[in-house]
Residue frames relative to the residue before (quaternion, step in Angstrom):
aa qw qx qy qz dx dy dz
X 1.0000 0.0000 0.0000 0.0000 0.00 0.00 0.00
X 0.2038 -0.7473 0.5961 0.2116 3.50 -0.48 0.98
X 0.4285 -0.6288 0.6034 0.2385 3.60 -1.78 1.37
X 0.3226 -0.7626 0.5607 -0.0069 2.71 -1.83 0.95
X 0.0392 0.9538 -0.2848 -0.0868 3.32 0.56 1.48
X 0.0920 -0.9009 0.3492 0.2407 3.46 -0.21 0.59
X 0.6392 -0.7156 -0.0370 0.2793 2.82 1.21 1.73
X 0.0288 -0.8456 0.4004 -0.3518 2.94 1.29 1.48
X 0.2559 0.8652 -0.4292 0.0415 4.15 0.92 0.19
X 0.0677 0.8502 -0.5195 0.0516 3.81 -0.71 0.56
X 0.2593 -0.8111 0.5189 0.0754 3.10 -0.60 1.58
X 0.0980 -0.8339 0.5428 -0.0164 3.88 -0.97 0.83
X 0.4611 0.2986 -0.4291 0.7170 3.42 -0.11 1.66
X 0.2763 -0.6937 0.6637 -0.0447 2.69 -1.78 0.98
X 0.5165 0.6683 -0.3363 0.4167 3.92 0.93 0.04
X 0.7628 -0.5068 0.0873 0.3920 3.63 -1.26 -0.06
X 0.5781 0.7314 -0.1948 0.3048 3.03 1.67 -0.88
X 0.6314 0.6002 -0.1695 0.4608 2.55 2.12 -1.52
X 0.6604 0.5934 -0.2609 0.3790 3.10 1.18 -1.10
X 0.5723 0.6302 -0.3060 0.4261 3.07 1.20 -1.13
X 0.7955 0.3381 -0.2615 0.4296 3.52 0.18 -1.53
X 0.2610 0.6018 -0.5548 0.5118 4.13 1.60 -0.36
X 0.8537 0.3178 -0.2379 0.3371 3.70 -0.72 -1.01
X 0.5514 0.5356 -0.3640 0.5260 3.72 1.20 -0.23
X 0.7151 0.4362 -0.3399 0.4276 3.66 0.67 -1.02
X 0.8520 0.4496 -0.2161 0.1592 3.31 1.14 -0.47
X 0.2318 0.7516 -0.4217 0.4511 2.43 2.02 0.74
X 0.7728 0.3232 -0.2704 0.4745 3.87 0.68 -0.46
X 0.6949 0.4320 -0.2632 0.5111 3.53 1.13 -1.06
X 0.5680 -0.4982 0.6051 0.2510 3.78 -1.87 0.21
X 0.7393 -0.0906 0.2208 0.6297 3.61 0.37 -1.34
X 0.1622 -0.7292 0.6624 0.0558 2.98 -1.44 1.15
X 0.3538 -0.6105 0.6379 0.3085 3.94 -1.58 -0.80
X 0.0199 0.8414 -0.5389 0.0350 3.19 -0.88 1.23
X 0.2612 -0.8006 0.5346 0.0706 3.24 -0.23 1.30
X 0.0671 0.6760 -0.7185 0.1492 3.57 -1.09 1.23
X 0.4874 -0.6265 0.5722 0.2060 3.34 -1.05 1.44
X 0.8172 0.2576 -0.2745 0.4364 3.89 -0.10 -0.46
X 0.4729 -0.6761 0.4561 0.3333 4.13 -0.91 1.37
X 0.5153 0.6609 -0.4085 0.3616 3.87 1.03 -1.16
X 0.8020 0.4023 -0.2137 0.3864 3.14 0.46 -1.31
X 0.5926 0.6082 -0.3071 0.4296 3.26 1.01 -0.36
X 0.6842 0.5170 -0.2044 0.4720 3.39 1.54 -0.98
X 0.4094 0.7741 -0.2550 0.4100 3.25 1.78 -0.88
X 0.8641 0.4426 0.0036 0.2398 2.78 0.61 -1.99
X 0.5031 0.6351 -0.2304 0.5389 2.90 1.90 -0.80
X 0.8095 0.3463 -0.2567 0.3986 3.43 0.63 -1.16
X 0.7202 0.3337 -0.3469 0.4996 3.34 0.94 -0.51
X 0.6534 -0.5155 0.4918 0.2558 4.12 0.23 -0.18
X 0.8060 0.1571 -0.1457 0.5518 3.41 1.03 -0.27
X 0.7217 -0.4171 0.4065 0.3741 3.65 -1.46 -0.12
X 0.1947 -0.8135 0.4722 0.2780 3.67 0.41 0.58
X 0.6767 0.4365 -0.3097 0.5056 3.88 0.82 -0.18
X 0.9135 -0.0010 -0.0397 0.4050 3.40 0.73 -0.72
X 0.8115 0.0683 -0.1468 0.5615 3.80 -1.37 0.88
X 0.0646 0.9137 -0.3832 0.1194 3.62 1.27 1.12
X 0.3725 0.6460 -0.2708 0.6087 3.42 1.93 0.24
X 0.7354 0.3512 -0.2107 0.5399 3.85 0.71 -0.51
X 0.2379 -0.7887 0.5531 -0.1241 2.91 -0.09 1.64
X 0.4112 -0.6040 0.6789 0.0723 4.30 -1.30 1.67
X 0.0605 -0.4933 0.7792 0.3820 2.79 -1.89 -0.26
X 0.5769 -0.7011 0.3717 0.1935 3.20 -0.97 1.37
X 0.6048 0.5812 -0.2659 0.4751 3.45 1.25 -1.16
X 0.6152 0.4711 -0.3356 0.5357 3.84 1.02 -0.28
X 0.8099 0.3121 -0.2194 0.4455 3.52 0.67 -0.27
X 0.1406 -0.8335 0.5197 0.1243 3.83 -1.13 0.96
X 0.4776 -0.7069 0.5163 0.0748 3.59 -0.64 1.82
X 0.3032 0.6156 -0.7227 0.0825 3.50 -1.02 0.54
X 0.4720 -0.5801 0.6333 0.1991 3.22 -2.03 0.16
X 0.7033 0.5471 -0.2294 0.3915 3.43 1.16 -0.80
X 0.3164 -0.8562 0.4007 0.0786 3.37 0.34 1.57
X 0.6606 0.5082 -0.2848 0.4734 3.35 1.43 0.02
X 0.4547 0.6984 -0.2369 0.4994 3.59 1.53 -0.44
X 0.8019 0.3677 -0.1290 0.4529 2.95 0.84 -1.67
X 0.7812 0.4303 -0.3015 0.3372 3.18 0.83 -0.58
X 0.3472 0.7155 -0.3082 0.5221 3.52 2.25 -0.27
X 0.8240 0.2399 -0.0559 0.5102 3.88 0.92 -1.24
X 0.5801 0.4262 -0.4317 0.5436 3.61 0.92 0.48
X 0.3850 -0.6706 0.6128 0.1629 3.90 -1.64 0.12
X 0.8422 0.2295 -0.0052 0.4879 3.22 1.58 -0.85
X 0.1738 -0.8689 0.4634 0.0032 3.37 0.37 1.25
X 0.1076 -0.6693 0.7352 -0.0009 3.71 -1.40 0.84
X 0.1428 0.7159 -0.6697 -0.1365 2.94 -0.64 0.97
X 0.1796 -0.6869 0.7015 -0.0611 3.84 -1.33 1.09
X 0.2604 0.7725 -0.5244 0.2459 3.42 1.21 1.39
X 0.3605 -0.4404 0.6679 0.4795 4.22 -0.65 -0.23
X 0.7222 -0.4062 0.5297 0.1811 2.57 -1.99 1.69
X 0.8407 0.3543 -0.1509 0.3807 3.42 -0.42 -1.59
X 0.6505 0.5359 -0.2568 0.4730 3.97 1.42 0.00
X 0.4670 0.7482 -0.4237 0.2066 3.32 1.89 -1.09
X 0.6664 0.4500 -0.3246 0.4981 3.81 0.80 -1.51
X 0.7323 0.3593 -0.4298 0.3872 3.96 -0.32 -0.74
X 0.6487 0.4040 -0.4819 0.4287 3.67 0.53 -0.89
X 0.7584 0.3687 -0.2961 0.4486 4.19 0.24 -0.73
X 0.4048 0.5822 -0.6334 0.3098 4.03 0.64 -0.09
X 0.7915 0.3849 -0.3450 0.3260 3.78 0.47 -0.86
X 0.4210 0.6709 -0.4645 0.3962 3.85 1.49 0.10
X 0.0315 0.8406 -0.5370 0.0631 2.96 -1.18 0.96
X 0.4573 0.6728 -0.3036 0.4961 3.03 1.99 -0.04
X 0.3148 -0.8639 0.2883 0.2674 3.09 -0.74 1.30
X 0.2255 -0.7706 0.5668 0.1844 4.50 -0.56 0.60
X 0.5425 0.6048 -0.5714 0.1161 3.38 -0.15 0.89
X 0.4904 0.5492 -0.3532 0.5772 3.16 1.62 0.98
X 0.8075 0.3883 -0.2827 0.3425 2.96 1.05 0.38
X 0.4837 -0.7904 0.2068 0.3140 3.60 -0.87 -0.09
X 0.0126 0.8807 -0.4698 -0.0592 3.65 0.22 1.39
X 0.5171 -0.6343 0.5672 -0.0928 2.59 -2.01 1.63
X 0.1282 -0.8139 0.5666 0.0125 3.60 0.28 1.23
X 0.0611 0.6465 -0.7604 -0.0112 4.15 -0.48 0.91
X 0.2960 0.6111 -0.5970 0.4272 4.28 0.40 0.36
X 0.3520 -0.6832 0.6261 -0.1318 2.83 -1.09 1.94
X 0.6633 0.5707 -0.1699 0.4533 3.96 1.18 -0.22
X 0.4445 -0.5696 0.6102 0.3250 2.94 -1.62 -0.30
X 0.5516 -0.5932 0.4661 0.3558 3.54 -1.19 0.11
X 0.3859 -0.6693 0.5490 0.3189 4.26 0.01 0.43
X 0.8678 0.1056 -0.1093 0.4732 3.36 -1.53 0.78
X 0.6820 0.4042 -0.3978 0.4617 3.87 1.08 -0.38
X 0.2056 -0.6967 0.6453 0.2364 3.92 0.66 -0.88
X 0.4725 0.6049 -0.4950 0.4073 3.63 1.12 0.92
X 0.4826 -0.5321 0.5690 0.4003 3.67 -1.28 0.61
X 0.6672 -0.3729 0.3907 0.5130 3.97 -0.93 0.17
X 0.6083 0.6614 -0.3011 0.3192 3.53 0.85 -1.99
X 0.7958 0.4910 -0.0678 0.3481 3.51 0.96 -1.61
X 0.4741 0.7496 -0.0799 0.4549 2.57 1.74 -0.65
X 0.6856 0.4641 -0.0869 0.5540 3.23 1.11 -1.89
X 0.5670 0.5419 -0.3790 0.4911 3.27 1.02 -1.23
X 0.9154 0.2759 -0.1782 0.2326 3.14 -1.05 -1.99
X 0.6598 0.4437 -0.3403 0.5019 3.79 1.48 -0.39
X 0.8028 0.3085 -0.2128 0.4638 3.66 0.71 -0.50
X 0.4576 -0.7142 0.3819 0.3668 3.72 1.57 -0.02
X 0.2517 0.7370 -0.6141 0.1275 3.75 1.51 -0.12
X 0.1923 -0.6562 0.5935 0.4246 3.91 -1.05 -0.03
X 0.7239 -0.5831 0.2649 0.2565 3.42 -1.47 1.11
X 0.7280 0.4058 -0.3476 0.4296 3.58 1.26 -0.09
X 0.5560 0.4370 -0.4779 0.5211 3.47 1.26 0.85
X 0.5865 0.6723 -0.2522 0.3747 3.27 0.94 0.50
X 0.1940 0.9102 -0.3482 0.1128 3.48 0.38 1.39
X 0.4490 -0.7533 0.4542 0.1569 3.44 -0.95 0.69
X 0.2147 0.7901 -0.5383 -0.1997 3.66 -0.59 -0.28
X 0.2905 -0.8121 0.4985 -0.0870 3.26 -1.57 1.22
X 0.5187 0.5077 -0.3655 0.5826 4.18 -0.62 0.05
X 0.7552 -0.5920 0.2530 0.1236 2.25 -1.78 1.49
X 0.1941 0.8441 -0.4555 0.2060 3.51 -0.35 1.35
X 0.0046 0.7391 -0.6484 -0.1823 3.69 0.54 1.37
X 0.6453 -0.3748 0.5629 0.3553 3.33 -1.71 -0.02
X 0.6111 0.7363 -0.1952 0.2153 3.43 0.34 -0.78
X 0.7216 0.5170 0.0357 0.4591 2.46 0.95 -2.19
X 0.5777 0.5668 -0.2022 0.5514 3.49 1.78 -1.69
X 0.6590 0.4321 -0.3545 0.5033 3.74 0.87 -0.14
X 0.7728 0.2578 -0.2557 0.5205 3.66 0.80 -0.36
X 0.5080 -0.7182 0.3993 0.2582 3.49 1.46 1.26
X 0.3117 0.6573 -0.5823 0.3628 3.83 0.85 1.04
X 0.4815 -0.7450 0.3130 0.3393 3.47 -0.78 1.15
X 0.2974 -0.7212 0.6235 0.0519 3.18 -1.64 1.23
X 0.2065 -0.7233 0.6506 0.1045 3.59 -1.21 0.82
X 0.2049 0.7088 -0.6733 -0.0481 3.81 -0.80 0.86
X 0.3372 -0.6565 0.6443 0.2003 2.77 -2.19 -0.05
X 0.2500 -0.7890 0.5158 0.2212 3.12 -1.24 0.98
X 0.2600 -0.7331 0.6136 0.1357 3.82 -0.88 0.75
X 0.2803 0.6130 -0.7126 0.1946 3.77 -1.23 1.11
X 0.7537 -0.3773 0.5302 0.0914 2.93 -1.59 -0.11
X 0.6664 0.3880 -0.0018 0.6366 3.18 1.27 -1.36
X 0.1850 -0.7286 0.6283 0.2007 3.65 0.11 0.19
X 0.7409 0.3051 -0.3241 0.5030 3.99 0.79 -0.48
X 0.4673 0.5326 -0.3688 0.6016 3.43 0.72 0.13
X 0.8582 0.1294 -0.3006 0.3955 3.57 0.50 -0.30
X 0.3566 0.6272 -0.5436 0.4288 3.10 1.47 0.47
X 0.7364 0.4753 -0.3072 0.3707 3.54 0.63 -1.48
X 0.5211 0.6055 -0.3227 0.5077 3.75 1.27 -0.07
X 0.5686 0.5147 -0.2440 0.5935 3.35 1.26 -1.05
X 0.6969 0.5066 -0.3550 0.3629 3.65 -0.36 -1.17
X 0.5727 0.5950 -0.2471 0.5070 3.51 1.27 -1.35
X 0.8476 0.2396 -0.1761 0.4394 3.59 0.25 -0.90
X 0.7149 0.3845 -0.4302 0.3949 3.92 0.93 0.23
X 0.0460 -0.7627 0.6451 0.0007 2.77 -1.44 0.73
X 0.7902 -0.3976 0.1169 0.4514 3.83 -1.04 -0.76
X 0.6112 0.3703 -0.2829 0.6397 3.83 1.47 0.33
X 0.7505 0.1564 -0.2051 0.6085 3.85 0.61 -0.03
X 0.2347 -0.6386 0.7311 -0.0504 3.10 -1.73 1.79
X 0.0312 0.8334 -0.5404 -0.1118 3.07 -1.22 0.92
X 0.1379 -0.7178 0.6240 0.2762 3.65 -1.39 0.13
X 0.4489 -0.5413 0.6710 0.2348 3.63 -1.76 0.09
X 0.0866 0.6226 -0.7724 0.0909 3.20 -1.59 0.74
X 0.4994 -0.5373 0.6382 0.2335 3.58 -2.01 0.78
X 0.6896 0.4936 -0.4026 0.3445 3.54 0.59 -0.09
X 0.2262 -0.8191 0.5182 -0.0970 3.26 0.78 1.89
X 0.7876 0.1901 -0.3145 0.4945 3.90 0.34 -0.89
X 0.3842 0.6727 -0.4595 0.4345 3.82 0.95 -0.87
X 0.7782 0.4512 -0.1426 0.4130 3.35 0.31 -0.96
X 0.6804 0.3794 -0.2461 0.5767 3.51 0.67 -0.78
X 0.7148 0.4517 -0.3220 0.4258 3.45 0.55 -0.50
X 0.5370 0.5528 -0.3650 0.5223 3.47 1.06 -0.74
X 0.7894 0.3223 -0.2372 0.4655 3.95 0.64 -0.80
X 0.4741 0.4876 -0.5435 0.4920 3.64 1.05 0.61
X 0.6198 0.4974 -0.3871 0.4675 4.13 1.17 -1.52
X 0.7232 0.4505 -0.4152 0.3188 4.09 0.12 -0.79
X 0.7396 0.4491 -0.3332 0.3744 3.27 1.06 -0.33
X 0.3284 0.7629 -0.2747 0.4844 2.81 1.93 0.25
X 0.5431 0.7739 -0.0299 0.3244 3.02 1.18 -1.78
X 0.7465 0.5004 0.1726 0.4031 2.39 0.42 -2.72
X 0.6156 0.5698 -0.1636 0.5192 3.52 1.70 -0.18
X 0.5087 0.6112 -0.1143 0.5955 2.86 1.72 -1.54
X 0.8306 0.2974 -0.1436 0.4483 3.56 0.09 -1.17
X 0.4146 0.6021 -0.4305 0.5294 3.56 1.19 -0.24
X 0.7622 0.2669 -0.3233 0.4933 3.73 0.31 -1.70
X 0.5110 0.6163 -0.5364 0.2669 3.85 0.18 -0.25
X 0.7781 0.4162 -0.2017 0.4249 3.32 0.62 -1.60
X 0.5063 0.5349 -0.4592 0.4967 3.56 1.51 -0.85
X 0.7415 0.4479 -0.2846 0.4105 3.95 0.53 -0.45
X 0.5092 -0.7784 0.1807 0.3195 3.22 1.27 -0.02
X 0.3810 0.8424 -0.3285 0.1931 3.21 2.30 -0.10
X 0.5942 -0.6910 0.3075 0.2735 3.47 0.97 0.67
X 0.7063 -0.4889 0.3144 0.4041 3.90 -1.47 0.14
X 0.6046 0.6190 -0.3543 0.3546 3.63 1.27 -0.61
X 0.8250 0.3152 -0.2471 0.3987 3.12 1.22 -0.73
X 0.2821 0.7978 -0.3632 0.3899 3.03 1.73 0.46
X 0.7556 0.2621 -0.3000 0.5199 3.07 0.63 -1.36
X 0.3809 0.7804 -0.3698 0.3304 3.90 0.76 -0.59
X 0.7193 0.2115 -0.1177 0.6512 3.29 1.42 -1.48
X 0.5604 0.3670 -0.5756 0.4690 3.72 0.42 0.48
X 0.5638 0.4494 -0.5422 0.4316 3.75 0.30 0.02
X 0.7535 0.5585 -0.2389 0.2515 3.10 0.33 -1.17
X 0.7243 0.4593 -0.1621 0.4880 3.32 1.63 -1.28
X 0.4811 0.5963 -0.4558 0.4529 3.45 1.92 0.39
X 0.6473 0.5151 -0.3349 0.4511 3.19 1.16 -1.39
X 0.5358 0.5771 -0.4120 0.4585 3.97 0.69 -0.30
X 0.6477 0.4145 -0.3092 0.5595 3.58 0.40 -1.37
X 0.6556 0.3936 -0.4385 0.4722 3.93 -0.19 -0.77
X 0.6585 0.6476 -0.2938 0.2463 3.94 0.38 -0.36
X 0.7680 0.3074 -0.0348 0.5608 2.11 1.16 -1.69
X 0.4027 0.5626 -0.4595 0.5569 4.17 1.44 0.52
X 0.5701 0.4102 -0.5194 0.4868 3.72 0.40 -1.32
X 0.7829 0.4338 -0.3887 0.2188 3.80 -0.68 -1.75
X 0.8116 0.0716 -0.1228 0.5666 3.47 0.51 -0.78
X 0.9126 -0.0053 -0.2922 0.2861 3.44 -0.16 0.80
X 0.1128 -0.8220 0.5538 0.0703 3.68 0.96 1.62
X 0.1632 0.5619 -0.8091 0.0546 2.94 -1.67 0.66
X 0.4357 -0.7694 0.4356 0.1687 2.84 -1.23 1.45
X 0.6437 0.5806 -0.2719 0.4179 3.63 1.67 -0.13
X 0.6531 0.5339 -0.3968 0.3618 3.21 1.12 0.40
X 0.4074 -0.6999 0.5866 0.0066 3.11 -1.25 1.34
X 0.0696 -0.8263 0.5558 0.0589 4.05 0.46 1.34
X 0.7368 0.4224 -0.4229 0.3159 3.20 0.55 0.65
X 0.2554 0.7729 -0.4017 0.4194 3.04 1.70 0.94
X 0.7275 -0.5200 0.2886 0.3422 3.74 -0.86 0.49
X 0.6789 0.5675 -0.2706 0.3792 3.24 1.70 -0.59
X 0.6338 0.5185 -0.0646 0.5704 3.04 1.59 -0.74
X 0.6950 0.3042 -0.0891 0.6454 3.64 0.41 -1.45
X 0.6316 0.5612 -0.3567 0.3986 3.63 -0.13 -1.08
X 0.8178 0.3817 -0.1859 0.3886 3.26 0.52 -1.48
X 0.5541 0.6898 -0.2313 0.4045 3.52 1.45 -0.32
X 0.6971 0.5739 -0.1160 0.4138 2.50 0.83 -1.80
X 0.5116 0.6122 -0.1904 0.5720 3.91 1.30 -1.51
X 0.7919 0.4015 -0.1428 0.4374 3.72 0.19 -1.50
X 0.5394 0.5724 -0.3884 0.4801 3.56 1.19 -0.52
X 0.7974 0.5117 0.0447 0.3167 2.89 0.17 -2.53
X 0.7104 0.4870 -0.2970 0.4122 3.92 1.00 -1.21
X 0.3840 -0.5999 0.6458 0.2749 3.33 -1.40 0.43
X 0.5750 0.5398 -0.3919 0.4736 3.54 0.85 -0.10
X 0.5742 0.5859 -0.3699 0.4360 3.86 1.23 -0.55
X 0.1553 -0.8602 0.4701 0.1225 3.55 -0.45 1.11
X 0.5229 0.3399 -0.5515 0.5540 3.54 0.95 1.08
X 0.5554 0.3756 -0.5973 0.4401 3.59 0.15 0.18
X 0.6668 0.4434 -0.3601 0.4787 3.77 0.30 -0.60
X 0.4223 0.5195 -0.4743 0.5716 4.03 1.16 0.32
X 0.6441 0.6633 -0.2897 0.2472 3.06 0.16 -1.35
X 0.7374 0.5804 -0.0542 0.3411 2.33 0.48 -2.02
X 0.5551 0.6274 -0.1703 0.5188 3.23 0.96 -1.59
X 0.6430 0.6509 -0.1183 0.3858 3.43 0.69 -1.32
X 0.7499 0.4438 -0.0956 0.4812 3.39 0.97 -1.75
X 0.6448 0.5452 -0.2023 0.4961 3.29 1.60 -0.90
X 0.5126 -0.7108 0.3207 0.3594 3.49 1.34 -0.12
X 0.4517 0.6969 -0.5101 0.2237 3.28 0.72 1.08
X 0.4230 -0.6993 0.3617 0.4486 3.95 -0.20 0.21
X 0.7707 -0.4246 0.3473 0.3242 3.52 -0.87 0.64
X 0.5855 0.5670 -0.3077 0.4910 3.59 0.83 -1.39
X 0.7913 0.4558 -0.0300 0.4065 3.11 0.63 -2.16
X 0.4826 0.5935 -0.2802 0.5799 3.77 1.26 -0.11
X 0.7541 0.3449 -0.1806 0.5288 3.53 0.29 -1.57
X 0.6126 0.5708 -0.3394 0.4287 3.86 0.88 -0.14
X 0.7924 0.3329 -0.2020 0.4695 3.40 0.66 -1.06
X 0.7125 0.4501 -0.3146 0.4367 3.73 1.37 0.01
X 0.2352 -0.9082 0.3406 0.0622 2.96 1.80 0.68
X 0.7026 0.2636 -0.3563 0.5567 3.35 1.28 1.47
X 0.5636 -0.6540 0.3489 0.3646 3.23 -1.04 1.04
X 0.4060 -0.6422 0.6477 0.0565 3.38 -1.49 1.44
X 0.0291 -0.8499 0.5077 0.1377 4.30 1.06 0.74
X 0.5378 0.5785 -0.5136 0.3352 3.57 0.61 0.18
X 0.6199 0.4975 -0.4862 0.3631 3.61 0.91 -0.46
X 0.6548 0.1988 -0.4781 0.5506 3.79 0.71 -0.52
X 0.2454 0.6023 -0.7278 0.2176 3.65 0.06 0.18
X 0.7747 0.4449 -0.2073 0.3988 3.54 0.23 -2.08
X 0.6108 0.5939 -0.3200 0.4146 3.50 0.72 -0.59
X 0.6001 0.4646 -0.2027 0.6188 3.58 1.11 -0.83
X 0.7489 0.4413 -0.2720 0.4127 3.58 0.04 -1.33
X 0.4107 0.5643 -0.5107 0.5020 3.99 1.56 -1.25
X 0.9193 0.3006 -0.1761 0.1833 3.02 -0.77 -2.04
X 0.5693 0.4848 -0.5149 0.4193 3.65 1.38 -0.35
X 0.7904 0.5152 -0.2569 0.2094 3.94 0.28 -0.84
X 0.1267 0.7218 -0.4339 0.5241 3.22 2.49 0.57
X 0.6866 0.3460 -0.3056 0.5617 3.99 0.51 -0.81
X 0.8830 0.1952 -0.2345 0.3567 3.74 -0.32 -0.79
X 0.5460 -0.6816 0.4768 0.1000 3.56 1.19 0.12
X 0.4343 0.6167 -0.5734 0.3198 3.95 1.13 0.18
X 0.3371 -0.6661 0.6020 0.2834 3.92 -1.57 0.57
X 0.0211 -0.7470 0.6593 -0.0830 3.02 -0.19 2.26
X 0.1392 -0.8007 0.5733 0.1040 3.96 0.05 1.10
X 0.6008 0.4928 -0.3857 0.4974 3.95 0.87 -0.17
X 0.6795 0.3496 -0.3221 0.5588 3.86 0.68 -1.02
X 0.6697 0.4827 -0.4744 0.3058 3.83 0.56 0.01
X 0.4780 0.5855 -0.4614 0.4644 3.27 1.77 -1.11
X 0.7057 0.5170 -0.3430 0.3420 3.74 0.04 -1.50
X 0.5382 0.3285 -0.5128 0.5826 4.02 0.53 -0.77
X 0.7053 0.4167 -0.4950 0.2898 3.85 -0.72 -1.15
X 0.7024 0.6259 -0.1842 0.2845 3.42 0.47 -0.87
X 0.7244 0.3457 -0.0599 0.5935 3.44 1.43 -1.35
X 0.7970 0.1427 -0.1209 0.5743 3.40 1.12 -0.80
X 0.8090 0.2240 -0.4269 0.3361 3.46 0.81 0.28
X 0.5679 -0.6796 0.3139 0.3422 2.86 1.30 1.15
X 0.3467 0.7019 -0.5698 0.2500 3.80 0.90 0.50
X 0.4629 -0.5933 0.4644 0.4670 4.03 -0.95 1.07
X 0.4422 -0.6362 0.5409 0.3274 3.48 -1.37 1.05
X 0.7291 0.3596 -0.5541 0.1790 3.67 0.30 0.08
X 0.4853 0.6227 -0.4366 0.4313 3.39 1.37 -0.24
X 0.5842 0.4511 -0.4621 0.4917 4.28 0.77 -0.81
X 0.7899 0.4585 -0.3337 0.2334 3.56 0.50 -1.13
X 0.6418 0.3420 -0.3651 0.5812 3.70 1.15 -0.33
X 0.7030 0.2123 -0.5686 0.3707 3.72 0.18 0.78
X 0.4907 0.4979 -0.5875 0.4076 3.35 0.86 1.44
X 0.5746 0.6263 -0.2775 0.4478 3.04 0.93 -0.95
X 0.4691 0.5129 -0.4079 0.5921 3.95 1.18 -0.80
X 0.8407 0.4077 -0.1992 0.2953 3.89 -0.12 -1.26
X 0.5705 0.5374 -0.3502 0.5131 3.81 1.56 -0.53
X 0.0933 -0.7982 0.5868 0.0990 3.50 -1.38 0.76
């Protein structure tokens, strides 16, 4: 069933990503809804013009844009939902939603897995709120937040079911610095952006260890040839092409950027700081660590030999010294 929007658009999350993609929608829309769980910030924002926590340089006109806290409001008066919640926040921020979305069209930009569910967001939305699976979209490819603030060109992909449904999702988000394409490969996708940040953790501790650019790229081969594994087992599709921008692209960015804030965990990581003490001083959420935590416990079912996501659980949660995990990976990569 193709969605009919009548252009009704509401962003939900209040971080950089959010902020980021807030400024993309408005490049097509007049007035949007932006849902942010805390009122301060909202009040912040109004007066000063920007996101007081994040990309605080990217200045709104405020008078285009309607603030609420009440996650049920917004979603009662919008048609088109974004949600740009943390993974590890998705369930507290929606326990209080009662309004009902299966008329509408949601837009997963969640980089994560769902905690305690082992559900992609997508699945999530679906099997807990009944959404049906072709109003249900994702978007993916390389996209620091940053960069989208200094209008440097961005390539996404939309994932649905619907291929016109994700065009119309698409259409919404391009403009003159971001190109977009559409693909059906709605989980393929979502999962691929839970493994790069996964990745992106990996390569952080490498460089925090000093193991240099050779083995860098060594482990981006390697952590493609993982991701393509672990897609075939649990969600073949013979049309997908993981070295496409949605997949690679997005890896490759998340590995490699200084702007990637689990490579800058990592990193932190390799240099010998403790996780606790890491996730404190970057005073922003690094989603690859529950990435690994989710990805561990989902792949107990399918069995794929992911030797990089195993180094990363031993490492973060079993507290094994990352150089000793990394050279008995580094023994296994070819």
């Amino acid at each position: 069933m193709q969605f009919k929007s009548t252009g009704r658009v509401a962003i939900l999350g209040g971080g950089s990503w959010a902020t980021a993609i807030a400024k993309i929608v408005m490049h097509h829309e007049e007035h949007i809804t932006w849902y942010m769980r805390r009122d301060d910030r909202i009040e912040d924002f109004k007066r000063l013009h920007h996101n007081p926590a994040y990309l605080p340089n990217l200045h709104f006109d405020v008078d285009r844009i309607t603030f609420s806290s009440d996650i049920n409001e917004v979603v009662k008066n919008n048609d088109t939902l974004i949600f740009v919640i943390p993974s590890p926040y998705v369930k507290s921020h929606l326990k209080k939603l009662k309004a009902n979305m299966r008329e509408k069209m949601v837009v997963t930009a969640i980089k994560g897995i769902v905690p305690e569910e082992s559900l992609t967001v997508s699945r999530y939305f679906c099997k807990v709120y009944n959404i049906p699976e072709e109003q249900i979209a994702c978007i993916g490819g390389p996209s620091h937040a940053e960069e989208v603030a200094l209008d440097r060109l961005c390539y996404l992909t939309v994932g649905c079911r619907d291929l016109e449904n994700a065009q119309v999702v698409a259409d919404l988000l391009t403009n003159k610095f971001v190109k977009t394409s559409v693909s059906h490969d709605i989980e393929g996708i979502e999962y691929s952006s839970v493994l790069k940040n996964v990745y992106a953790i990996a390569a952080g501790i490498c460089h925090g260890l000093k193991l240099g650019d050779n083995f860098q790229a060594v482990l981006a081969c390697n952590a493609l040839q993982e991701m393509k594994r672990f897609l075939t087992s649990v969600q073949p599709d013979e049309e997908r092409h993981v070295s496409s921008t949605a997949y690679l692209g997005d890896l490759l960015v998340t590995m490699y950027s200084n702007f990637s804030r689990n490579r800058v965990f990592g990193t932190m990581i390799g240099q010998g700081y403790s996780v606790k003490t890491a996730q404190l001083e970057m005073e922003m959420i690094a989603e690859g660590y529950y990435g690994t935590d989710c990805m561990k416990v989902l792949n107990k079912k399918y069995h794929v030999n992911m030797p990089i996501l195993d180094a990363v659980y031993n490492i973060l949660y079993g507290k094994i010294s990352p150089s000793v995990e990394i050279k008995i990976l580094s023994d296994s990569l070819r």
